[in-house]
C-alpha positions, 0 to 999 in steps of 0.5 A, spaced: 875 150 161 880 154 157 882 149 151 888 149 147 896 150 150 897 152 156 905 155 159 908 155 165 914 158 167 920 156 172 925 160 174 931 155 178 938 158 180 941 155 174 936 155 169 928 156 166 924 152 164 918 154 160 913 148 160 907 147 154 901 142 157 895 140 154 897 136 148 903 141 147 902 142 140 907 148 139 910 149 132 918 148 134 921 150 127 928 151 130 928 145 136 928 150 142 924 144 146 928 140 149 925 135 154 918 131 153 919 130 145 915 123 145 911 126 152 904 128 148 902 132 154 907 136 156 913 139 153 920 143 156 924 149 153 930 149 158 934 155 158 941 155 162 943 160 165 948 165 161 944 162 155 941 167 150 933 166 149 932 165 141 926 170 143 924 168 135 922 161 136 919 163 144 914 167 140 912 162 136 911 157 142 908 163 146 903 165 141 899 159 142 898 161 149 891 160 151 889 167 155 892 171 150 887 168 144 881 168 148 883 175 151 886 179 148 894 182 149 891 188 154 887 183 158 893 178 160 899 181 165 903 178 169 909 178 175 914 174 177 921 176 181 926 172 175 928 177 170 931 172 165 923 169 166 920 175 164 925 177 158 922 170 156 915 172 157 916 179 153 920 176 148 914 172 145 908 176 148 911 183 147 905 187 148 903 184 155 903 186 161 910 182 164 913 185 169 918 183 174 916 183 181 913 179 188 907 176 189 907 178 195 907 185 194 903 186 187 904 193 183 897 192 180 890 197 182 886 194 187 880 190 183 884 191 176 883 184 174 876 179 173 881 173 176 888 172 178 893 165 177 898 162 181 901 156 178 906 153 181 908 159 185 905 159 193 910 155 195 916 159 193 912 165 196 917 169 202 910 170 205 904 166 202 899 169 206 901 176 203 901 174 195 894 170 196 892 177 199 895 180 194 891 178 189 884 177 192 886 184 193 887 186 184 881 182 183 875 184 183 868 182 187 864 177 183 858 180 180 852 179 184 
């Protein structure tokens, strides 16, 4: 079980939200968080489209994302079709591996990754069997 804050994103026509659960105890110095104030846990970051990201404050949020720690920034990647998500990602782990894209067609080499996640994301696939394939397809067999 991972300790610590774990983030996820959602990208709407309209707007992003980034979400921060597990006790969402981020350090929020210039008051991006705007849902989930007395929420103890999880919190939302809400960013309208045409809005600019205050990428300072995002990067101290995002520093606290659990995989990272553990891992490492070359051990952590990730896909998604919203670009203003992935500017977001970027903005607060500059040194990952964040870039836009499908599930549903992964630009990663086969048996790249020890494990793949999709939070929140196979019911918004064109094609879920496709992404699902996809990511057995970048992760690697279990050691026997």
């Amino acid at each position: 079980m991972l300790e610590g804050n774990i983030c996820a994103l959602l990208a709407a026509k309209d707007h992003v939200n980034v979400f921060v659960y597990d006790g969402a105890i981020v350090p929020d110095p210039e008051g991006i968080i705007t849902a989930g104030h007395d929420n103890k846990t999880a919190r939302t970051v809400a960013i309208p489209k045409g809005e600019t990201i205050n990428a300072p404050a995002l990067r101290a949020m995002f520093k606290h994302a659990p995989l990272v720690d553990l891992l490492g920034s070359a051990g952590v990647a990730a896909i998604d079709p919203s670009a203003p998500f992935v500017a977001a990602v970027k903005a607060g782990l500059p040194d990952v591996d964040v870039r836009t894209g499908k599930a549903e067609d992964l630009r990663f080499p086969d048996d790249g990754f020890d494990a793949a996640l999709a939070h929140l994301v196979v019911h918004f696939m064109s094609d879920p069997v496709a992404g699902l394939r996809g990511m057995a397809r970048v992760t690697r067999p279990a050691a026997s």
